[in-house]
Residue frames as a rotation matrix with the C-alpha (Angstrom) as fourth column:
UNK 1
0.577 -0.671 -0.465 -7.64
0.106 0.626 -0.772 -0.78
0.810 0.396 0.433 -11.42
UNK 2
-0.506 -0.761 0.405 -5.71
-0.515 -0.110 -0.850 0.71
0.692 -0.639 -0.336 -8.32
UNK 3
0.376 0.760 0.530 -8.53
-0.924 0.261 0.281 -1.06
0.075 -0.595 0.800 -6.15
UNK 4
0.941 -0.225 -0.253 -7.81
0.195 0.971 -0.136 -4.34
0.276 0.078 0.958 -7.57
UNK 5
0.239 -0.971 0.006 -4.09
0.026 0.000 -1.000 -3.53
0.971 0.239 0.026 -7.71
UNK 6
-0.216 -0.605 0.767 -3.95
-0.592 -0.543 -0.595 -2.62
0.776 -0.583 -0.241 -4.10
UNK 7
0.660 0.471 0.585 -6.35
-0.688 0.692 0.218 -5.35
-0.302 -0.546 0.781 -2.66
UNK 8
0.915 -0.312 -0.255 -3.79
0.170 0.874 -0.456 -7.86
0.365 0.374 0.853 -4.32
UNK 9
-0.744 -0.654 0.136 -0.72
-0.011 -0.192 -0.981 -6.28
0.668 -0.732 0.136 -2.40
UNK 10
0.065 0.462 0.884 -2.74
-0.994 0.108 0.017 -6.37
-0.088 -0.880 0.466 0.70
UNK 11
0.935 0.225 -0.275 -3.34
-0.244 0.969 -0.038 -10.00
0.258 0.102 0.961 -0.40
UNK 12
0.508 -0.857 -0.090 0.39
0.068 0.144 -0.987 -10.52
0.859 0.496 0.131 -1.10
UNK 13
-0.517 -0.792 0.326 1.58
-0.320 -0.174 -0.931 -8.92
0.794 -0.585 -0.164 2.44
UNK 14
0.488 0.330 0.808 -1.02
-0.873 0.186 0.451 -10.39
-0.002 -0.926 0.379 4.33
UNK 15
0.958 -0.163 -0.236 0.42
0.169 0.986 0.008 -14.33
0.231 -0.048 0.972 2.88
UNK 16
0.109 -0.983 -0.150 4.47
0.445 0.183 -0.876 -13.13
0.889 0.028 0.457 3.32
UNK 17
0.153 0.027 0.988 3.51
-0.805 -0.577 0.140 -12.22
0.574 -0.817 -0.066 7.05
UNK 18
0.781 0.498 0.377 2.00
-0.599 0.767 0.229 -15.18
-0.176 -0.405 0.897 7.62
UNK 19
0.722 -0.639 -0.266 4.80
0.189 0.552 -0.812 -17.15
0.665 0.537 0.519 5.44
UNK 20
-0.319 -0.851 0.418 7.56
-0.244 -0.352 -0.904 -15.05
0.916 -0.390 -0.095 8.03
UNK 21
-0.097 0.386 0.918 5.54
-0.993 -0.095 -0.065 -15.73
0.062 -0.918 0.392 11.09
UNK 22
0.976 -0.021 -0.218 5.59
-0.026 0.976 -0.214 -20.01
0.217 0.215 0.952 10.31
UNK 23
0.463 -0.869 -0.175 8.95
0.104 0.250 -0.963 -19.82
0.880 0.427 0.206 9.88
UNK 24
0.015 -0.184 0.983 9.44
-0.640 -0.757 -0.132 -18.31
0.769 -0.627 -0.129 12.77
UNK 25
0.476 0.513 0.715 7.29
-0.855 0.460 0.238 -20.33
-0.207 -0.724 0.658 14.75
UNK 26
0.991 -0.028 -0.132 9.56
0.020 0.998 -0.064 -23.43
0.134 0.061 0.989 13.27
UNK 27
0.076 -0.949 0.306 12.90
0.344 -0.263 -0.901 -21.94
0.936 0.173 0.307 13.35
UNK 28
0.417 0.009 -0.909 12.82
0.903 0.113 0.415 -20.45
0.107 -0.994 0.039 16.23
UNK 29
-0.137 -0.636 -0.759 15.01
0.259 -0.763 0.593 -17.63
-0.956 -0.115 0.269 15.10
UNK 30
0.705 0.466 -0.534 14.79
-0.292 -0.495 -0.818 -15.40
-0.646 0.733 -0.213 12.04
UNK 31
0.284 -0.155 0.946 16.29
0.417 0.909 0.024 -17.11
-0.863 0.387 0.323 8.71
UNK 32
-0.902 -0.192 -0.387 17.91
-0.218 -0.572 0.791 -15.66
-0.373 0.798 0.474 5.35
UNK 33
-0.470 0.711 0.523 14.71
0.634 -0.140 0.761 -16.79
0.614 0.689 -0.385 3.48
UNK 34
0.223 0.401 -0.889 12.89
0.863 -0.505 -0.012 -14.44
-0.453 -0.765 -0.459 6.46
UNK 35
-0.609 -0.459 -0.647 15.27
0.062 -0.840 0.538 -11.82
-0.791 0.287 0.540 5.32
UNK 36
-0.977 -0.185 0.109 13.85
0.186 -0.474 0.860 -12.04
-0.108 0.861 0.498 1.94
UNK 37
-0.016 0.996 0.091 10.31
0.855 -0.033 0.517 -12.18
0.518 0.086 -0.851 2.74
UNK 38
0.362 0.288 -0.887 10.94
0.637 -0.771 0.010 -8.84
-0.681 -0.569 -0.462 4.70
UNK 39
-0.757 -0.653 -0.025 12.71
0.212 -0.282 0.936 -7.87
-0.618 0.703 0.352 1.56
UNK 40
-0.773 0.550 0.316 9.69
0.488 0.199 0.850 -8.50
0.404 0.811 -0.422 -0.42
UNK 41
-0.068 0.436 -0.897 7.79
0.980 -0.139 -0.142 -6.82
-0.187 -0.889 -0.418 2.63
UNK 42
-0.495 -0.639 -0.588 9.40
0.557 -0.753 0.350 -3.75
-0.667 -0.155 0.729 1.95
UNK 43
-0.950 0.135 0.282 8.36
0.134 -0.640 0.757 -3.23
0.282 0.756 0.590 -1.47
UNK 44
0.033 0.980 0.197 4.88
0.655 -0.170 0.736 -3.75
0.755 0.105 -0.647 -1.09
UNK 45
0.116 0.212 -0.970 4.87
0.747 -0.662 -0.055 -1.38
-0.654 -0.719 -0.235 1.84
UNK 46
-0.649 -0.679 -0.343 6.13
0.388 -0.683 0.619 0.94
-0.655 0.268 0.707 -0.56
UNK 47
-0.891 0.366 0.269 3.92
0.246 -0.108 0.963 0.38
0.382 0.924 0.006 -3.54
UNK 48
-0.383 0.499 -0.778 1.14
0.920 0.279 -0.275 0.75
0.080 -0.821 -0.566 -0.79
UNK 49
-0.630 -0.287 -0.721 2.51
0.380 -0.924 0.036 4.18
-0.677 -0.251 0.692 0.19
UNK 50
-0.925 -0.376 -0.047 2.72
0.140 -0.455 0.879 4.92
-0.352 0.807 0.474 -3.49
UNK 51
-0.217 0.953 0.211 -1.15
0.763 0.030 0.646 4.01
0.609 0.301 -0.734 -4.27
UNK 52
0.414 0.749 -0.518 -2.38
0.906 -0.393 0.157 5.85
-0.086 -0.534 -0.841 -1.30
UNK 53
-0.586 -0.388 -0.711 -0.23
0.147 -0.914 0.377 9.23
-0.797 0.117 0.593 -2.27
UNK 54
-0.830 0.210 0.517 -1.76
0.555 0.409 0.724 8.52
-0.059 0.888 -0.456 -5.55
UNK 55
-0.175 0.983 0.054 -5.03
0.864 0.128 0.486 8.67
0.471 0.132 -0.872 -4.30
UNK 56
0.026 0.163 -0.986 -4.67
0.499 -0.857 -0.129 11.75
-0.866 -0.489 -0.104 -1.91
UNK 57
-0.801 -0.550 0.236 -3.18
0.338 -0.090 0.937 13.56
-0.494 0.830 0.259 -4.73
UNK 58
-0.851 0.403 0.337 -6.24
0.499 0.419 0.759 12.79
0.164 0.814 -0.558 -6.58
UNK 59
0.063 0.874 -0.482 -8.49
0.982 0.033 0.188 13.97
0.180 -0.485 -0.856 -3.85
UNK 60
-0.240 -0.629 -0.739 -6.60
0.491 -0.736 0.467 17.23
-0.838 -0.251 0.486 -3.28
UNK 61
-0.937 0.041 0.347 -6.92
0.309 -0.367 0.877 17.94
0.164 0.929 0.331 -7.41
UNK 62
-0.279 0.959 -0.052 -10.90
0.726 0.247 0.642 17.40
0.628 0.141 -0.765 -7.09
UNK 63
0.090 0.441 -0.893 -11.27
0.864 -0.481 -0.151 19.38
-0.496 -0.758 -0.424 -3.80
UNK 64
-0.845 -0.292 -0.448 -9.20
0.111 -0.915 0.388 22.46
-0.523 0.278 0.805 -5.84
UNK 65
-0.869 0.436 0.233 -11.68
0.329 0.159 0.931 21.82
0.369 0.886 -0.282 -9.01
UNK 66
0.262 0.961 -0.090 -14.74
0.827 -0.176 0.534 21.88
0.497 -0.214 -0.841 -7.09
UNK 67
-0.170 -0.214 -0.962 -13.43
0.689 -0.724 0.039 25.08
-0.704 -0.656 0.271 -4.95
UNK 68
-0.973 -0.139 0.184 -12.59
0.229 -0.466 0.855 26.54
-0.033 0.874 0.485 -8.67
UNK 69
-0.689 0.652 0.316 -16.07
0.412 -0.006 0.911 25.65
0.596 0.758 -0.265 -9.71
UNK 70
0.281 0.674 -0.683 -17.97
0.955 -0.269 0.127 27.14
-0.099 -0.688 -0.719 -6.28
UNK 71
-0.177 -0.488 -0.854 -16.01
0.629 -0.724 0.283 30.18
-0.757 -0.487 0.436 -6.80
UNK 72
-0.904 0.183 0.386 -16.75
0.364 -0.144 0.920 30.67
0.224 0.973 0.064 -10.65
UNK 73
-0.135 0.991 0.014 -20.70
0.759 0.094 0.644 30.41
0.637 0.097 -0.765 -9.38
UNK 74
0.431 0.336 -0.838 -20.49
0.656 -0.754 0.035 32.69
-0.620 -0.565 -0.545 -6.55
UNK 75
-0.774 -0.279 -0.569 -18.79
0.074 -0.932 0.356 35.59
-0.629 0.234 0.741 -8.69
């Protein structure tokens, strides 16, 4: 589920780049809707973060576990 969850924010900040980078390219100058697509930018950077702490986290637990369980066998 965090796979899917994070490939769809990837999805999400690759189209409200693109969406800020049009605008751009027609405006010439950065725009309040701009503002809020870096607004919306933000979070997903964030939730991003949040997955990939997640996942260290996760790896970190596992690395201890197996350390646990190599030590258990060598005593």
């Amino acid at each position: 589920m965090v796979l899917q969850n994070e490939e769809t924010l990837i999805a999400q900040k690759m189209k409200l780049e693109s969406a800020w980078n049009l605008q751009f390219l027609e405006q010439g100058q950065e725009t309040l809707d701009m503002l809020q697509i870096e607004f919306e930018l933000k979070k997903i950077r964030a939730k991003l973060r949040e997955i990939a702490h997640m996942r260290a986290r996760v790896e970190v637990k596992t690395s201890e576990e197996e350390i646990e369980q190599i030590d258990s066998i060598a005593s």
